[in-house]
N, C-alpha and C positions, 0 to 999 in steps of 0.2 A: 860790495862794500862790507867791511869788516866791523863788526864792535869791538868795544875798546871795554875787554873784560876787566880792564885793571883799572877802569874809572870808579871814581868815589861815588856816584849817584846809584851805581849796582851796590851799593854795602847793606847792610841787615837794617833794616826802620825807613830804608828809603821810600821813594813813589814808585818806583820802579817795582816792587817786593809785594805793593796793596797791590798795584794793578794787575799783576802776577796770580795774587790770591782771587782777587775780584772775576778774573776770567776763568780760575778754575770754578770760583764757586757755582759761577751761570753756567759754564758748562754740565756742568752736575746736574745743576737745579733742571736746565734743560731736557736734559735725557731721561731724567726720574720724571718730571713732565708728561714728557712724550709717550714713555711706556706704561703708565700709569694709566693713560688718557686709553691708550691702543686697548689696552686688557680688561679695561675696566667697561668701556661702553662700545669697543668694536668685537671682541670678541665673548666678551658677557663672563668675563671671570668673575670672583667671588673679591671682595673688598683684601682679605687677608692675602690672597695669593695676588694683588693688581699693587697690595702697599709692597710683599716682599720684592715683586721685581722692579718695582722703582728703587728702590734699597738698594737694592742689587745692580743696576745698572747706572745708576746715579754715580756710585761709587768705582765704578769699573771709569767712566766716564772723568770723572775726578783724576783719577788714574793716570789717563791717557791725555789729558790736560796738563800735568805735572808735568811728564815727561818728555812732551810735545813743547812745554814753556822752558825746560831747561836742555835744551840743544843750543 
């Protein structure tokens, strides 16, 4: 089945556009999450270096949500 990229409900302010944003943003939030969580109380990093790689990977994460959402 084919989407119908020339429909009006894909345009800029639609539902389609939040929920777009809404899935990267959890995606993100998820991975900074997760590596936060890993660095910080499984492998005993120090707070500065457990917030940069949430930073860091949150946004990598973001990333690949964006471009994952526009195929």
């Amino acid at each position: 089945m084919k989407r119908d990229r020339n429909s009006k409900a894909d345009g800029p302010g639609s539902f389609g556009t939040m929920k777009q944003r809404t899935y990267i943003a959890l995606h993100a939030l998820a991975a900074a999450l997760f590596i936060f969580l890993l660095q910080r109380y499984a492998l005993n990093a120090s707070l500065d270096s457990s917030l940069l790689w949430a930073l860091t990977f949150g946004g990598c994460a973001a990333g690949l949500a964006y471009s994952q959402s526009n195929r």
